[in-house]
N, C-alpha and C positions, 0 to 999 in steps of 0.2 A: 414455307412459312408465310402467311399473311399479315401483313402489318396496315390497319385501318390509321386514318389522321383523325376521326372524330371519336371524343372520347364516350362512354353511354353515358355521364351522367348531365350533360350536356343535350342530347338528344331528346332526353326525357323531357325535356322541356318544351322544346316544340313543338309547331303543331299536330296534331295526331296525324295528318296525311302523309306529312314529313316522316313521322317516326318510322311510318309501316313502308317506308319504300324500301330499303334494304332487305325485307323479308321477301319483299315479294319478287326481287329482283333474283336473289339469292340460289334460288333450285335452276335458271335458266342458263347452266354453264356448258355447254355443248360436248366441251375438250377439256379431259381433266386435266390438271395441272401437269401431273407424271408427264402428260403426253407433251400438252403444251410446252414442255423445257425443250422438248425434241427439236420444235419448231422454230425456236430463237438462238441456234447455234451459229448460225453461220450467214453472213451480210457486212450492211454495214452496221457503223458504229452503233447507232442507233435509228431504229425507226419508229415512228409517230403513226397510230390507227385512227380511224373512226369505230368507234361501235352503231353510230349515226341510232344515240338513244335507246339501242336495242341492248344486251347484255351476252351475247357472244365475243367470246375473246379470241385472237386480240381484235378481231372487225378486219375493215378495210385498209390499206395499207394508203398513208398520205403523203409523208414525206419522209425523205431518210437522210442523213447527215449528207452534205453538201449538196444537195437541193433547195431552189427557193425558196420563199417563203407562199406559203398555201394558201394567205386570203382568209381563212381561216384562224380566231384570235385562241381560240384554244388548242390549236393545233402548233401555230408557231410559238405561242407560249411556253408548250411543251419543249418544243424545241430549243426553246432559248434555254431554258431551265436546265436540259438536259448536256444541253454543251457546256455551258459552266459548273455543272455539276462534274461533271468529267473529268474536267483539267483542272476544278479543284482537286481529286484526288492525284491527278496523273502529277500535276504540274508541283504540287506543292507535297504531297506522300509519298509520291512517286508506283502510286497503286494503280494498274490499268483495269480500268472498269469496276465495276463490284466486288468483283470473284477476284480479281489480281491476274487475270490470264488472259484480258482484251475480252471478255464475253458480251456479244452483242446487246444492247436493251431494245428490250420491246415497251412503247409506248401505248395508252388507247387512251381516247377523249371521247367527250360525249356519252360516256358511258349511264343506260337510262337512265331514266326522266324524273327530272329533280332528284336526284340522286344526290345527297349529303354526304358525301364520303371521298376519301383518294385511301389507296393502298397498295399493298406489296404483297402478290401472291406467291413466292416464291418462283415466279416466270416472267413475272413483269409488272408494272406499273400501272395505274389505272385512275380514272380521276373522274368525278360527276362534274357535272352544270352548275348542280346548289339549287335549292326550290326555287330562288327569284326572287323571296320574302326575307328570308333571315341569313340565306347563306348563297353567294354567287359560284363563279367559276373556282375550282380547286386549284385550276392550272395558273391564275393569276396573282399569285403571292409565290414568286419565287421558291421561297423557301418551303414551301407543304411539297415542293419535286422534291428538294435534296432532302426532309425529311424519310422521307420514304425510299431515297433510293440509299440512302445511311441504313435503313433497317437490310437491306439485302445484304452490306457490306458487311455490319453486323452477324447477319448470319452467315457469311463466308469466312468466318474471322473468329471471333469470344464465343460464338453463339449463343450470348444472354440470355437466358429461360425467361420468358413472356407472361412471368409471376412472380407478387409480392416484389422484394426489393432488386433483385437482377433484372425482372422486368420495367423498373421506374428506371433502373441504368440504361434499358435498350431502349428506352422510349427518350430517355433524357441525350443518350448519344445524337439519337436522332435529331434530334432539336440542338445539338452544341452544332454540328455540320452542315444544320444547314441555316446558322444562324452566321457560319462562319460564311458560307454562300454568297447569304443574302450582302453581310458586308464585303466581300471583296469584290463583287458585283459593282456594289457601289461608291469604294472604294474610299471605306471609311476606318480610322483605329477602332481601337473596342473602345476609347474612351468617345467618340462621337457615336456608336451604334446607336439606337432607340434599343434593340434587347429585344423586341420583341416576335413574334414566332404567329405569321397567321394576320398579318396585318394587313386589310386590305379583303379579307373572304368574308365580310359580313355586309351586307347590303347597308346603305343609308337607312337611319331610322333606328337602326340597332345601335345602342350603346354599349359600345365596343373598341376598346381602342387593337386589340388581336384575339386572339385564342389562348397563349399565352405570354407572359413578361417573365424574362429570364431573372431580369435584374430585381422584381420585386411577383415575384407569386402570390397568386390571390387578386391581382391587380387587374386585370386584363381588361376586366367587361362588370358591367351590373347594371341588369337589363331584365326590367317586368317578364318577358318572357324567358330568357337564360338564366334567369338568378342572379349571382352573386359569383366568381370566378375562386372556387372551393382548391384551386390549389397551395400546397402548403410551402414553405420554403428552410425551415427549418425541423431537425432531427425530435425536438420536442413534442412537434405539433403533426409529429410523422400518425398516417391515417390507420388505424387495422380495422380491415375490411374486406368481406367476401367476394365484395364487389368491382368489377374493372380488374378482374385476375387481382386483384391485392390491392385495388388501389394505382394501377404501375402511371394513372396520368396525374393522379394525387400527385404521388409522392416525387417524381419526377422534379418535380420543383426544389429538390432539395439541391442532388447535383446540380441542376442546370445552375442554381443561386451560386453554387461553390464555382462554376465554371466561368460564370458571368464576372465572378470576383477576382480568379484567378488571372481571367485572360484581362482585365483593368491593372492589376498591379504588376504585371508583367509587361504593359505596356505594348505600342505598335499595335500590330494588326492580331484578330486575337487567331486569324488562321495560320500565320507565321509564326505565333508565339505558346499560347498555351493550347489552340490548336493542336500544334506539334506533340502534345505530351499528350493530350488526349490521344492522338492515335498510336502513338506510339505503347501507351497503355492497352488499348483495345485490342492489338496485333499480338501483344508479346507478353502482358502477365495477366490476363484476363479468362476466366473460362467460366463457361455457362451459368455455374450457380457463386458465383463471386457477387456477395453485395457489397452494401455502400463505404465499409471501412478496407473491404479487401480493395474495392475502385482505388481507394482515397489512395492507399499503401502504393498501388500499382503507378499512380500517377505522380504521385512523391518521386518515386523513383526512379521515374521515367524523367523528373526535371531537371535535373544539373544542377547549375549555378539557380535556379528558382525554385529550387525543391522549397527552401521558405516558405515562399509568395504560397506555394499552390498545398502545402503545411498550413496554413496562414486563414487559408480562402477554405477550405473542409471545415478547420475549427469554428468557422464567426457560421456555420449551420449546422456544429453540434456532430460532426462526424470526426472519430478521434481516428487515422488510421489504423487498422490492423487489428480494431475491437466491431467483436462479431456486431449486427445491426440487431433492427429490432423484425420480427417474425409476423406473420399476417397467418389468418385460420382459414378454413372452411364453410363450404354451405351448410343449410341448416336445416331440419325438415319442413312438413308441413303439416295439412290434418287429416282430415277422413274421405272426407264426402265432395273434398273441394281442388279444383284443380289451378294451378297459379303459373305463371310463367314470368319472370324476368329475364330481361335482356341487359347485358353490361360490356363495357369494350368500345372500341370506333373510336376513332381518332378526336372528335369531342367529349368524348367521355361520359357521353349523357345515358339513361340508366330510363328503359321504360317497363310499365311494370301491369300486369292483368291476372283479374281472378274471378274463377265462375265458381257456383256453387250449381252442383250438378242436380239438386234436390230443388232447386228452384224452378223458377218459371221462365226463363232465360229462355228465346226459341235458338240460342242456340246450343242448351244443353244437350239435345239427343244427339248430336254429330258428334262432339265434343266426348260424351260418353262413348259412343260407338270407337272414337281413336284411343282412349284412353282402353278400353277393354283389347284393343289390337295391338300396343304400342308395347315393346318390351325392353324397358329401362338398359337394364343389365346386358343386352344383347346391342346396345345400340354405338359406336366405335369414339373411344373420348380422347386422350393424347394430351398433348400440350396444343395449350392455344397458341391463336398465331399474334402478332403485335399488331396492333390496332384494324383487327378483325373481332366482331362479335362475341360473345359466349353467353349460352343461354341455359340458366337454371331452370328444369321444370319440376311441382312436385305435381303428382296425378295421383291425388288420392291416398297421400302419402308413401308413394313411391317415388324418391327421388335422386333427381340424376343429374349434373353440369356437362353440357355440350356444345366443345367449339363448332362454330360457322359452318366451318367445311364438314362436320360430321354428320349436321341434320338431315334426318332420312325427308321422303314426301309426306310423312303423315305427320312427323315433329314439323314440320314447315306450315303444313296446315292447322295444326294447334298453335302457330304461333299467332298465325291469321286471324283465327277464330276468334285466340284470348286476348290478345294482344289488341287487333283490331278492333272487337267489338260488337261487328255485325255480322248475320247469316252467309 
């Protein structure tokens, strides 16, 4: 499972150099993942790569648990990140590792150039630089580690489906964990937190206070070039859309708000406190397609003495527990003569979008024809996407098809170039 930190509709905003670097990086994975798990069995606790900007995983090996520090600020960042990530779960869940069996992690930094992204390939961790302009190092906001290393645990665990409302809950876990992180790190109650998720990855210049605000959704950023921070926080104002698998960084903001309210009225720290119910919810009545009222139920009941409070903190965003949620739809086609590609997904959520008309004067319709006359929809391998990895709609001519990241063959990679990109 991949789990990307930027969302698409977030991305779409940026600049277009920005946008096209995940495609282009994308085909250049040497060792499949299958293989790749082979390789991270056995070590130590954790170790920290270089990709040294290239996009072979995991790179170079830099440092591994109880070694110095590398000199290196994304590299011991990691590091840092990852050891408190850790003993959060070990120390306080009493969970060793991701998987619950001590499983080594593998780290990489540096991962190409300007590369806007962290994620979780189901083998390990991965984090960019940031272009320099809108978004810096991934490794440097604590919390975008324990995001991502929550989605592995996640899928060792509920295995939340990475669509519509289960997916807002495995994106939304992410962000309770490693918001819990961020504060015990720093060694705050939930009523001193700031709440927020991503604080610190936007370069000076951007008007941005995170990526997201648990405690008020919508909030985050609103900035000429990002927009407006289109997360929602309540059940009403829940998104239905094709888009970002259902929406899952939308909608997200609904738990996280119930979570952020929960863990305030239950006071203390919110990783010793509602914390606690959260994982204990995620371990033990939770399964892959559970959405936002079966979460709610599961977490009710996981509280005790605060079953209330965390009753209390679902209702004030519209989630009654135990009543089914609300449903997200499907892609949709296209036309004739014209071929179009969206991209939705990434841990910012940003959404970029290209379309040629094949019949025009475009110099790069004849390539673009030649793939589309090669290209066979129906033949091409789709699945469940991963969390905050990619997915991309293409229609060709009105053949159309939805395909995760890891699915896209060479010649869907070069259509995304083409159309997406722009130029020959």
């Amino acid at each position: 499972m991949t789990c990307r930190f930027v969302p698409p509709y977030l991305l779409r905003r940026v600049a277009p150099e920005s946008l096209l670097v995940d495609e282009r990086l994308r085909g250049a994975r040497a060792v499949p993942v299958g293989e790749r798990r082979l390789l991270v069995t056995a070590g130590p606790a954790w170790t920290v790569h270089t990709a040294g900007n290239g996009t072979t995983l995991p790179g170079r090996a830099v440092r591994s648990a109880g070694e110095p520090e590398a000199g290196d600020a994304a590299v011991d960042e990691a590091a840092t990140g990852i050891t408190g990530a850790l003993a959060l779960f070990a120390e306080v869940y009493g969970r060793s590792s991701y998987d619950g069996n001590g499983a080594p992690v593998s780290l990489t930094v540096h991962y190409g150039r300007d590369y806007d992204n962290a994620f979780w390939d189901g083998a390990q961790l991965v984090f960019g630089d940031g272009d320099g302009r809108v978004f810096g190092r991934f490794t440097q906001p604590v919390d975008v580690l324990g995001h991502e290393l929550t989605h592995a645990v996640t899928e060792h665990t509920a295995g939340l489906r990475y669509q519509d409302q289960p997916g807002a809950l495995n994106e939304s876990v992410s962000d309770v964990f490693a918001a819990c992180l961020k504060q015990r790190l720093l060694g705050q109650t939930a009523a001193e937190a700031d709440w927020l998720i991503g604080a610190g990855i936007f370069r000076p210049g951007v008007q941005a206070r995170a990526l997201r605000d648990m405690a008020a959704p919508g909030t985050a950023y609103d900035d000429p070039a990002l927009g407006r921070d289109p997360q929602v926080g309540h059940l009403r104002d829940y998104v239905d859309t094709t888009d970002d698998n259902g929406g899952v960084h939308l909608n997200s903001g609904i738990p996280n708000r119930a979570f952020q309210l929960a863990a305030t009225a239950i006071g203390g720290s919110s990783w010793d406190g509602a914390g606690r119910v959260w994982y204990a919810a995620l371990t033990g009545g939770v399964g892959p397609d559970t959405d936002f009222a079966g979460f709610a139920a599961a977490t009710v009941a996981a509280a005790g003495a605060h079953a209330e409070a965390v009753r209390t903190a679902w209702d004030q965003v519209g989630v009654a527990p135990g009543v089914a949620g609300a449903p997200a739809g499907g892609p949709g086609a296209g036309g004739s003569r014209r071929v179009s590609v969206r991209r939705t997904g990434g841990f910012a959520g940003l959404r970029a979008t290209g379309e040629l008309d094949l019949d025009g004067e475009d110099p790069r319709a004849p390539e673009v024809a030649a793939l589309v006359d090669r290209v066979d929809l129906a033949a091409v391998a789709s699945g469940d996407p991963h969390p905050d990895r990619y997915v991309y709609t293409f229609d060709l001519c009105g053949s159309c098809a939805t395909v995760p990241e890891q699915h896209l063959t060479a010649d869907l990679q070069r259509l995304v170039d083409l159309v997406l990109g722009g130029t020959p």
